[in-house]
Steps between C-alpha positions, in 0.01 A plus 500: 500500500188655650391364785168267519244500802128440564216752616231400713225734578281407753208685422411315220556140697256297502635202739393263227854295553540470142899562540466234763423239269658633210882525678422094681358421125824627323778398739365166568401566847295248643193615707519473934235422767402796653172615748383852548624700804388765765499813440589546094136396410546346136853537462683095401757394545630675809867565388721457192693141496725335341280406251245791511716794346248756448163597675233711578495661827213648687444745725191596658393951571268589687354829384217740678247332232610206395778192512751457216730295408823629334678221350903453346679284292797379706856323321841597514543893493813452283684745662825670337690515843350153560619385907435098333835553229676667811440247749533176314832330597504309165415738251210282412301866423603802216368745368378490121595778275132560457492565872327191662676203711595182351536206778663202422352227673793239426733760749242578774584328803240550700658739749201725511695825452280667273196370703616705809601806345249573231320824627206367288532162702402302102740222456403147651672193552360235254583161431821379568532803709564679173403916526229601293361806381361663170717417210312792295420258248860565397496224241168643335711885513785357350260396229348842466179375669315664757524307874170303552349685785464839286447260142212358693346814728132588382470860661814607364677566875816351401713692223855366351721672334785774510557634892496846398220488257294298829604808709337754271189307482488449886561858558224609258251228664615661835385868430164356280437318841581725739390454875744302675629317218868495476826323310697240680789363382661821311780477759472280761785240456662687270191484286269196505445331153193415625259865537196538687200747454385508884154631599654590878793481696695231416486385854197442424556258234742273688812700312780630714524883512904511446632175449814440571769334281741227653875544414637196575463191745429753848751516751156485760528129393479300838770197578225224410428669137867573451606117531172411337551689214860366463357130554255546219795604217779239646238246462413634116827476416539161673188386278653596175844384555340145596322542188761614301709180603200244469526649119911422442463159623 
């Protein structure tokens, strides 16, 4: 089965947070209080959340003329050697055979695995101190739909469709651009479902240069996570055996 992903190319963003809307709009999201903030000028909310899966990030250049703003769409990367499946003590993450992660909210514990070791740093803790992250409109792809957030963008910066179809495109866009504009995502994590067209480093852009992929729970772990961690899924499994009981009775 070919493998799905999504193409974003910042140079034809416009910051007009239509994907904002259109992700909190499909999923049900409900809006949060937020304020504006030194030093990213128009750029709201600050940081994803557990109910904020997708946004528009800005970043402010200062050129020899001028100041510009380079802006990116930020969600889960939807990474094929994805550190959030490796890391996750109760398998509440997989991998879809279309490429992007499922998470199953009913198994997530709340351990914060995949928050720590995401090199992307996307999921949140939501309520219930549930994980969340971009569910790539799986249940509208499953339907042969397109996700909201490239159903709904204006400028045409966000593309769906077959990974190595996007990668042509990108590549083309890349050499019409030229410049600094580069690909991210052909690689990095084993290849990012998620590409970028970049108009700089991506540095520059808030992106990690080589992010890394985590293998398993690290061994760097201190004491205090260790026991933690193990408190967290004895007191899951405490939970549902309570349940499970309250249910026989």
């Amino acid at each position: 089965m070919a493998r799905l992903g999504t193409l974003i190319d910042t140079s034809k963003c416009t910051a007009c947070r239509g994907c904002q809307v259109a992700c909190k709009q499909w999923n049900g999201l409900p809006a949060e209080k937020t304020k504006f903030f030194a030093g990213e000028g128009y750029q709201n909310p600050k940081d994803l959340s557990g109910v904020t899966l997708t946004m528009v990030r800005f970043k402010e250049r200062k050129t020899a003329v001028a100041m510009e703003w380079l802006f990116r769409k930020e969600q889960c990367m939807q990474c094929t050697e994805a550190s959030c499946v490796n890391v996750c003590p109760v398998k509440a993450l997989s991998k879809h055979t279309d490429g992007y992660t499922m998470r199953n909210s009913a198994k997530c514990i709340g351990c914060m695995m995949c928050v720590m070791n995401c090199p992307f740093k996307i999921p949140k803790l939501g309520e219930k101190r549930k994980a969340q992250s971009c569910r790539f409109c799986a249940d509208r792809v499953q339907n042969n739909l397109t996700p909201a957030c490239a159903k709904t963008c204006p400028s045409g910066a966000i593309l769906f469709g077959n990974r190595d179809e996007l990668l042509l495109k990108a590549k083309e866009r890349v050499n019409i651009l030229g410049g600094k504009a580069n690909l991210y995502g052909e690689k990095e994590c084993g290849g990012l479902g998620v590409l970028y067209i970049l108009l700089d480093d991506p540095v520059v852009y808030g992106l990690p240069k080589a992010p890394k992929t985590a293998q398993g729970i690290p061994t760097s772990f201190s004491t205090f996570d260790q026991i933690a961690l193990l408190g967290s899924v004895l007191g899951f499994v405490a939970t549902r055996r309570g349940k499970m009981a309250e249910t026989k009775k």
